[in-house]
N, CA and C atoms as an extended XYZ file, in Angstrom:
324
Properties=species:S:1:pos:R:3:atomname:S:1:resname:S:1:resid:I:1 pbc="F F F"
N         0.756      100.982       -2.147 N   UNK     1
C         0.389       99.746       -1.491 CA  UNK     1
C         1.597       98.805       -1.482 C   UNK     1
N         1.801       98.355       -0.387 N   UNK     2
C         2.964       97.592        0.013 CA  UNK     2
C         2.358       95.562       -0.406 C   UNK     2
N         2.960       95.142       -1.701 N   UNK     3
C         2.829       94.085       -2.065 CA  UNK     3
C         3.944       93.131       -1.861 C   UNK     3
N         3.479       92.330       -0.891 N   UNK     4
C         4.892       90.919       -0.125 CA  UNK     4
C         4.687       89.954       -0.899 C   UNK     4
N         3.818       89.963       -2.130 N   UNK     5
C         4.567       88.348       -3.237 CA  UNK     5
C         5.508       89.038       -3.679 C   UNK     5
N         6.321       87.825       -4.209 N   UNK     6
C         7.277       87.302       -5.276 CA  UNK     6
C         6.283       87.337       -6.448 C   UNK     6
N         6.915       87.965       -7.659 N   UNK     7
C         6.314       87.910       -8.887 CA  UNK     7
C         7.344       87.668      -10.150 C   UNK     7
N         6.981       87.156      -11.042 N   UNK     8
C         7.802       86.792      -12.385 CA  UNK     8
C         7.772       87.948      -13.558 C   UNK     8
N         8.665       88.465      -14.227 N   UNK     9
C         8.519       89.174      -14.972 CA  UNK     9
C         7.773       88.693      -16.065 C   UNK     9
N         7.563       89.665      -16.891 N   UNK    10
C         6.313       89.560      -18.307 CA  UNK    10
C         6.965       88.768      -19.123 C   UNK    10
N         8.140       89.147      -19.487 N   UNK    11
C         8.752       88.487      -20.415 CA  UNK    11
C         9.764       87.705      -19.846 C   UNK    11
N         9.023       86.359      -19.622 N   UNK    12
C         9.735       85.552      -18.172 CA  UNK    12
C        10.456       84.643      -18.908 C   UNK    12
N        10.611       84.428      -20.346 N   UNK    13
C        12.148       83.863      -21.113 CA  UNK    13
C        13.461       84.883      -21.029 C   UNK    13
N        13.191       85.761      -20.967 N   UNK    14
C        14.040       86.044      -20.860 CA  UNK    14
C        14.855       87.274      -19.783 C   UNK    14
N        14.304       86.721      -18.670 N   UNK    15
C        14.226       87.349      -17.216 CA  UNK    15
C        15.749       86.272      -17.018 C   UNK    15
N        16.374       86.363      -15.620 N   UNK    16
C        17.538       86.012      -15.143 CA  UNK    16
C        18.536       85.865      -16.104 C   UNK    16
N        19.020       85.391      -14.875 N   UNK    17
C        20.877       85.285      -15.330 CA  UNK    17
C        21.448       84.517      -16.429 C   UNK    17
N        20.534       83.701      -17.001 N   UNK    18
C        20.793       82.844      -17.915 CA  UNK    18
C        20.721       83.206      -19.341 C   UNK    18
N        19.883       84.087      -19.056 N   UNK    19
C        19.225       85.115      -20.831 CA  UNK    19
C        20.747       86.534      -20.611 C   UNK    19
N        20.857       86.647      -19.493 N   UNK    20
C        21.575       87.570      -19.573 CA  UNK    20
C        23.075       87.371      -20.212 C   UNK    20
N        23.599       86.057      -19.422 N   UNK    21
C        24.563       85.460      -19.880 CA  UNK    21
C        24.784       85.201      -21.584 C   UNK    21
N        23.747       85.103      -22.177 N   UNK    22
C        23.771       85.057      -23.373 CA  UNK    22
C        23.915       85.977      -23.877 C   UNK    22
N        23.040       87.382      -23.721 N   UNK    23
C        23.370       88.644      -24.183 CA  UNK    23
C        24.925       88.851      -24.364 C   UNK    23
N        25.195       88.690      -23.105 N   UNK    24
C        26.301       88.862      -23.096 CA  UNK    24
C        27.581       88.086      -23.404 C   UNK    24
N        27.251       86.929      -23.884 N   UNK    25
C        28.356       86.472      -24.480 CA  UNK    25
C        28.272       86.865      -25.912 C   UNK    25
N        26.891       86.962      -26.515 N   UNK    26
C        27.106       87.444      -27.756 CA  UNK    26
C        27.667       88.997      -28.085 C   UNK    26
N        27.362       89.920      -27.049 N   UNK    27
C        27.593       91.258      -27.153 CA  UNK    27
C        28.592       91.639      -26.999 C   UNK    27
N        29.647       90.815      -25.784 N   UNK    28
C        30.331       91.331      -24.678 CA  UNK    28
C        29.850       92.366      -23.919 C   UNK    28
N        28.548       92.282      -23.701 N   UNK    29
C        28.082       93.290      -22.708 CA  UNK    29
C        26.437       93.235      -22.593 C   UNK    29
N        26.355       93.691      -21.161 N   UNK    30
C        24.689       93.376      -20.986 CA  UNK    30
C        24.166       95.149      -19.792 C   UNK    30
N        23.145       94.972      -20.188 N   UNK    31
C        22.455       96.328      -19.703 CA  UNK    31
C        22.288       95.945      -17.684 C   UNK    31
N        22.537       97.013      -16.834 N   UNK    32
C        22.346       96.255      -15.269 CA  UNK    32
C        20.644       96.086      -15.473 C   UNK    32
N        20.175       95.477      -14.691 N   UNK    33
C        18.714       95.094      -14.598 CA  UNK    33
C        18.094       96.329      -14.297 C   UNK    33
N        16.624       96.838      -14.778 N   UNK    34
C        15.970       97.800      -14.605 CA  UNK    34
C        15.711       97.735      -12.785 C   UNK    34
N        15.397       98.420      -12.177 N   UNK    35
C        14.961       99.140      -11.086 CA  UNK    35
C        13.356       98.546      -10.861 C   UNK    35
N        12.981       98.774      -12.268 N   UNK    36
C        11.062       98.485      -12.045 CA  UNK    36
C        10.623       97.209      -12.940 C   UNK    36
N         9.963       96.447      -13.198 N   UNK    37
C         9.768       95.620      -14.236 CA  UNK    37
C         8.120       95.563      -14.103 C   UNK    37
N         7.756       95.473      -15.714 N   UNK    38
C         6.569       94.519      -15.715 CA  UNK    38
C         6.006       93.360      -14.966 C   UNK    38
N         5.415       93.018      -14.611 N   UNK    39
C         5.138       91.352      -14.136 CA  UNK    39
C         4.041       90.554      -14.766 C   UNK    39
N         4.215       89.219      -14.693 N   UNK    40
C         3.004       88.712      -15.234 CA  UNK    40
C         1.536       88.683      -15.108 C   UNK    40
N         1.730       89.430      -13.728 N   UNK    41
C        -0.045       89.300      -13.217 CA  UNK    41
C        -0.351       90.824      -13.559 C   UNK    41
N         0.653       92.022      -14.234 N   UNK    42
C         0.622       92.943      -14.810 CA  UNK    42
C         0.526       94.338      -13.991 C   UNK    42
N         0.964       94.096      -12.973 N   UNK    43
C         1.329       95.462      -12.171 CA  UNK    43
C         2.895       95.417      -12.529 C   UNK    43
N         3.257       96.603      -11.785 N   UNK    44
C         4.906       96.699      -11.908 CA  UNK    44
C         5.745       96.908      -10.609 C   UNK    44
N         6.539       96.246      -10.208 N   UNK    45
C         7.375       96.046       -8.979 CA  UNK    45
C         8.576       96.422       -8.936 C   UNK    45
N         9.722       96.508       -8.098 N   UNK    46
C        10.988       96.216       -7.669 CA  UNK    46
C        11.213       95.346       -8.767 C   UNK    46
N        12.786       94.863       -9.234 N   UNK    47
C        13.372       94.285       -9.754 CA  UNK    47
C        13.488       93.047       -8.560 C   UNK    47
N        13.705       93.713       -7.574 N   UNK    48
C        13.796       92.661       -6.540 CA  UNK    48
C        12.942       91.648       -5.647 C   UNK    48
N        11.989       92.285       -6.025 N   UNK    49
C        10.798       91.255       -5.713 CA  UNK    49
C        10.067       90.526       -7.035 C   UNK    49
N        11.177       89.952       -7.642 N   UNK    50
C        10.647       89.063       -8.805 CA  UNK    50
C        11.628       87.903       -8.775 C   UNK    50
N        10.883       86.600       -9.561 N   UNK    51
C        12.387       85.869       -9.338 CA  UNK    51
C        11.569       84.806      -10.597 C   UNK    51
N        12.882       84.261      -11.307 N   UNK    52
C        12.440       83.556      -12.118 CA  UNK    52
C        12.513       81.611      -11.362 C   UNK    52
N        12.715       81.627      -10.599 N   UNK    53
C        12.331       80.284       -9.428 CA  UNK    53
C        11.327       79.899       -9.187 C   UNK    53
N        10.256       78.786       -9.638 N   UNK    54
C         8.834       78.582       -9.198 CA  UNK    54
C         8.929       78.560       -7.919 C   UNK    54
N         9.823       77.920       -7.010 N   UNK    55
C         9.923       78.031       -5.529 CA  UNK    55
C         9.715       79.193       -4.897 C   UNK    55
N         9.711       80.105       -5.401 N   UNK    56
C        10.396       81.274       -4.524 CA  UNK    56
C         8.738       82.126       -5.090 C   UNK    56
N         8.148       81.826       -6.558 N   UNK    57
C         7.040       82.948       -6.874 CA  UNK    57
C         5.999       82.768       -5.822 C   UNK    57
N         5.749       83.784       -5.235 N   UNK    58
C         4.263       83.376       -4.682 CA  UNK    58
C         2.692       83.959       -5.018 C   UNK    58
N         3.243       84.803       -5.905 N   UNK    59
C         1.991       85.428       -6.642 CA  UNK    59
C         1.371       84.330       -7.554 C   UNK    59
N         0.133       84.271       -7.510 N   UNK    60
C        -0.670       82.957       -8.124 CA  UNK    60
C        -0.803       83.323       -9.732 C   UNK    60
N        -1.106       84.991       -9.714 N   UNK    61
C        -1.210       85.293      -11.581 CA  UNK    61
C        -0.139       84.887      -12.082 C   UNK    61
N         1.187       85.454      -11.527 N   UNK    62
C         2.390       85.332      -12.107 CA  UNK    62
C         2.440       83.881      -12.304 C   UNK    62
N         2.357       82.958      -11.039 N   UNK    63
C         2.770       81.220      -11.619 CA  UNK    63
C         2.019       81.062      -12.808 C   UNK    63
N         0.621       81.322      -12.920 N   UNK    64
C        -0.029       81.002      -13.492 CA  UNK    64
C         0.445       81.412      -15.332 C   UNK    64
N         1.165       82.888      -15.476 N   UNK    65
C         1.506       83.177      -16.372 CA  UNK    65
C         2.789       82.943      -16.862 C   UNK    65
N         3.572       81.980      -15.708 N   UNK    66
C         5.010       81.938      -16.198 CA  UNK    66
C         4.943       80.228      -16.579 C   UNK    66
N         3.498       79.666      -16.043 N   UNK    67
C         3.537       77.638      -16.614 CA  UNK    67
C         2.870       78.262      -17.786 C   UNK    67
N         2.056       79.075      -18.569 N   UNK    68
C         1.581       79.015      -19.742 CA  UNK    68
C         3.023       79.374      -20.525 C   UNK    68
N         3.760       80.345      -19.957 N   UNK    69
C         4.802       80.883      -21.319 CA  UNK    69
C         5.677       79.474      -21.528 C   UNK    69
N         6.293       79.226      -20.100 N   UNK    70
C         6.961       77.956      -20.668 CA  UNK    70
C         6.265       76.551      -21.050 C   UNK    70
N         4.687       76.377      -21.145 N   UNK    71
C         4.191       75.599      -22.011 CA  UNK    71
C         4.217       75.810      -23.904 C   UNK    71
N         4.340       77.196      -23.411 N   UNK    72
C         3.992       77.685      -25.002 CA  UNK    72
C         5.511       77.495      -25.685 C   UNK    72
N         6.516       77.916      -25.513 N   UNK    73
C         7.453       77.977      -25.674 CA  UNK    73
C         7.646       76.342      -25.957 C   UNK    73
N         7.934       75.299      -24.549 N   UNK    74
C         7.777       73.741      -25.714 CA  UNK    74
C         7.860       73.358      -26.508 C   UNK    74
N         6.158       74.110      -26.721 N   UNK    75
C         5.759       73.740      -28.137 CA  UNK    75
C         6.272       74.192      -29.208 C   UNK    75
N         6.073       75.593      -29.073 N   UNK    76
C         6.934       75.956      -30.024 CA  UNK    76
C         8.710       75.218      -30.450 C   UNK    76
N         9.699       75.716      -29.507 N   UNK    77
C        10.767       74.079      -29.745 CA  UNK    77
C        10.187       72.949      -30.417 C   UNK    77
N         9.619       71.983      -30.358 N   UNK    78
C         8.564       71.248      -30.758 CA  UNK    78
C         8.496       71.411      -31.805 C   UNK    78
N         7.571       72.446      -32.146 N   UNK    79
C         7.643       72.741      -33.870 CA  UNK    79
C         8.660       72.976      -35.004 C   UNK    79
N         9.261       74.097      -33.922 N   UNK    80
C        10.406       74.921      -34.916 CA  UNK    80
C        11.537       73.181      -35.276 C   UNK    80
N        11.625       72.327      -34.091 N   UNK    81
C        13.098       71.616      -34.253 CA  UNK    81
C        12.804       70.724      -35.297 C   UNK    81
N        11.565       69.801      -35.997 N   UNK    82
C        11.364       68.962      -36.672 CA  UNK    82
C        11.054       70.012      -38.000 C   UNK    82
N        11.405       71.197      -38.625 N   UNK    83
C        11.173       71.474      -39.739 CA  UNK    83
C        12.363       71.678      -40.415 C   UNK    83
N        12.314       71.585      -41.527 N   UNK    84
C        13.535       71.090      -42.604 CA  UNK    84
C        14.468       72.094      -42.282 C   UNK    84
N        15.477       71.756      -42.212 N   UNK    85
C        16.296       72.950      -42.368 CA  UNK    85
C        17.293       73.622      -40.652 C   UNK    85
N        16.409       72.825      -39.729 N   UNK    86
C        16.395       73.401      -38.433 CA  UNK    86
C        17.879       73.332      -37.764 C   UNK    86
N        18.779       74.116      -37.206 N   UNK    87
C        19.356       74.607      -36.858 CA  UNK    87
C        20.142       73.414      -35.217 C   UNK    87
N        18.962       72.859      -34.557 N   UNK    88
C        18.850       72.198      -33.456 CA  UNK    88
C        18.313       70.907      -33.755 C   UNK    88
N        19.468       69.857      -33.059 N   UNK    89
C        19.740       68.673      -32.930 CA  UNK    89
C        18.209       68.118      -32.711 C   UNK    89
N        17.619       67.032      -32.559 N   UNK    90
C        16.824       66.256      -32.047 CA  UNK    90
C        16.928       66.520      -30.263 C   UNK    90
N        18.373       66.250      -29.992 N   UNK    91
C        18.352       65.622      -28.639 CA  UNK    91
C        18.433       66.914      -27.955 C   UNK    91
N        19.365       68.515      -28.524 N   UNK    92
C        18.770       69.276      -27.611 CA  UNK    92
C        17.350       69.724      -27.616 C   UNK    92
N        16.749       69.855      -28.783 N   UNK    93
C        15.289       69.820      -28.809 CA  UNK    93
C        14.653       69.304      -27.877 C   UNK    93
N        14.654       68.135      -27.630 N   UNK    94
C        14.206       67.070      -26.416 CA  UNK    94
C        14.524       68.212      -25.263 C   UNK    94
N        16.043       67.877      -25.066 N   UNK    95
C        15.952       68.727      -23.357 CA  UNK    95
C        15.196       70.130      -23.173 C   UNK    95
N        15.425       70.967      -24.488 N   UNK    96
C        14.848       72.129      -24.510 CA  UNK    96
C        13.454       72.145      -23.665 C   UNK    96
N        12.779       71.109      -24.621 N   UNK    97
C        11.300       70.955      -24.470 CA  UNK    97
C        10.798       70.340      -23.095 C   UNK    97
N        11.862       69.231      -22.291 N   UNK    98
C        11.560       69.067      -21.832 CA  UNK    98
C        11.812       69.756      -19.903 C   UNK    98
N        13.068       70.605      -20.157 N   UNK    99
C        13.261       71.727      -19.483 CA  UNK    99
C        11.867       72.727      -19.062 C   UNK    99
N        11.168       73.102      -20.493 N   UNK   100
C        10.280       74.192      -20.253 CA  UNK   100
C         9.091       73.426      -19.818 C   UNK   100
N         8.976       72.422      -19.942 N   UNK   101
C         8.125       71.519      -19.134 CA  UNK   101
C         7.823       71.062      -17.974 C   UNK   101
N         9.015       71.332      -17.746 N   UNK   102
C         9.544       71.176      -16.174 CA  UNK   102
C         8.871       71.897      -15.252 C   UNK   102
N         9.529       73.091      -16.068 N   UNK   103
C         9.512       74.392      -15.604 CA  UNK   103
C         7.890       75.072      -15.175 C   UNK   103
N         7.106       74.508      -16.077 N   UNK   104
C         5.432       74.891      -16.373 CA  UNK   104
C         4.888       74.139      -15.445 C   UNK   104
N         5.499       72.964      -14.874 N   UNK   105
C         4.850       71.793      -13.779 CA  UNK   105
C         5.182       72.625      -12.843 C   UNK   105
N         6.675       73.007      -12.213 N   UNK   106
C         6.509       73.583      -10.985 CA  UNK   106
C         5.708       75.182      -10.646 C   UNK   106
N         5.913       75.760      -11.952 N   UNK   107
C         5.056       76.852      -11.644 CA  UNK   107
C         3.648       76.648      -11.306 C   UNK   107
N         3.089       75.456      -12.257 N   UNK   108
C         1.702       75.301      -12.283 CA  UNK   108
C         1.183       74.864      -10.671 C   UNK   108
């Protein structure tokens, strides 16, 4: 069956170029993107018909599952940054949190 949404991968923290970039600065090296991926509304697609852009998703499960992860995530920031010991500033905490917030409005 030939499916024309846009869908978000499952594990939509750490989908695009930005998670990758990290891999790879810590590794010096990153894996090419799979061929097939999971998605959030839980079928499996093209690599290429996914996108981590609320603009661009048009599958309704997937938005729906990519404003809960980056709600959840927030919070979590949220939690983890105010406990003793924590690693992260106040103020990137803030943007962190308020990035994935962002992010959960336009998907939503």
């Amino acid at each position: 069956m030939d499916d024309p949404h846009i869908h978000v991968e499952r594990k939509v923290l750490q989908a695009g170029a930005d998670y990758r970039n990290v891999i790879a600065s810590m590794f010096g090296a990153v894996a090419d993107a799979p061929a097939v991926v999971a998605t959030g509304c839980g079928i499996e697609v093209p690599y290429a018909m996914t996108s981590p852009h609320p603009e661009s998703v048009t599958c309704l499960a997937c938005r729906e599952h990519a404003a809960r992860e980056h709600r959840d995530f927030a919070v979590q920031v949220r939690k983890l940054s105010v406990m003793p010991g924590s690693i992260m500033t106040p103020e990137d905490a803030a943007k962190a949190v308020e990035r994935h917030q962002d992010l959960a409005r336009r998907f939503g």
